[in-house]
C-alpha angles and dihedrals in degrees: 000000000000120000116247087231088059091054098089088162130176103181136034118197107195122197105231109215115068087355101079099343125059095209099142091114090058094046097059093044088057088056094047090051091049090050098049088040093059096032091249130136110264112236107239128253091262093047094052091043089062091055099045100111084049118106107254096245093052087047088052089045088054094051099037117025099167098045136096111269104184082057100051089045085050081053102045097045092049089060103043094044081056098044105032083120084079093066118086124210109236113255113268099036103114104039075042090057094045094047097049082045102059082049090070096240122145115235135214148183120229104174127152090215124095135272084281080093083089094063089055088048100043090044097043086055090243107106087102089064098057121083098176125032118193126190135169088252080066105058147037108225116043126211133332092043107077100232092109089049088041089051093042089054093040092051087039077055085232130122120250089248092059097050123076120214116220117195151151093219141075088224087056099051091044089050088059096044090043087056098047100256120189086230138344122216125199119207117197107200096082124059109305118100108246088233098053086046096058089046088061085055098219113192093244133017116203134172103208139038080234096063089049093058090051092059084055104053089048090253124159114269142174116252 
């Protein structure tokens, strides 16, 4: 575990999905649109749950190998980009994002969703906050390669080693080790399993997006 007073960070690039939005619900209900829409059997909400740190081609490739891809991710596009109303945004993410803001960091978005992260931005009121926004549609290797967390601290004009990755997922702390992060934090509110978290051996595990503002603004907090 890293000491606050080493994180002399410049930039944070923050997963979406069960990092600062609880949108599993939402989630569930898009693949089970895209199953009844296609006559195909929906995956359950534990099956979905195990892919979640996947890219969401890669997800749809997994349930349904013979089918159409470019046509489920339409779909399920379609339906997200309709219903992100039904996402919340976790509790703490907007004083979070002001308070990492007047501390002059630049802030990004890593997710392995679609360009539907702009909706949730735009309707949780943070787009503002956010100078680099990477989605799979971006890039051409998805988490865990680092090519998305290389692109967000290219477009934030720091170095990887000055950025920290904040994720809920395993796939989300190995992409910031496998770029060379100057540190990786795992929240556990979102969709990874805590012991699967503390396997990856982030350099911080936190439980709220509170406690990791607190990191940042060299609080005292438990270990």
């Amino acid at each position: 575990m890293k000491n606050t007073a080493e994180l002399n960070a410049k930039a944070i690039i923050f997963d979406a999905d069960g990092t600062l939005f609880n949108s599993f619900e939402l989630i569930v209900s898009a693949y089970r649109h895209v199953a009844e829409t296609h006559n195909l059997k929906p995956p359950t909400p534990e099956e979905i749950r195990v892919q979640l740190g996947n890219s969401l081609p890669d997800i749809f490739r997994t349930f349904y190998p013979d089918q159409n891809i470019a046509e489920l991710l339409a779909a399920n596009n379609a339906f997200v980009a309709a219903n992100t109303m039904k996402s919340e945004a976790f509790e703490g993410l907007h004083d979070m994002l002001s308070s990492l803001n007047n501390l002059g960091l630049k802030l990004a978005i890593l997710t392995s969703g679609g360009a539907n992260i702009h909706h949730s931005l735009k309707h949780h009121k943070v787009s503002d906050y956010f100078t680099s926004v990477v989605h799979h549609e971006r890039i051409a290797k998805p988490k865990p390669d680092p090519e998305g967390f290389l692109l967000a601290s290219t477009e934030c004009g720091v170095k990887p080693g000055e950025a920290i990755m904040v994720g809920d997922t395993v796939s989300d702390i190995l992409t910031g080790k496998n770029a060379g992060a100057l540190a990786t934090v795992a929240i556990t509110h979102g969709y990874g399993l805590s012991n699967d978290l503390v396997d990856a051996n982030p350099d911080y595990i936190v439980d709220s997006l509170q406690k990791f503002t607190d990191i940042m603004t060299n609080l005292s907090i438990p270990a």
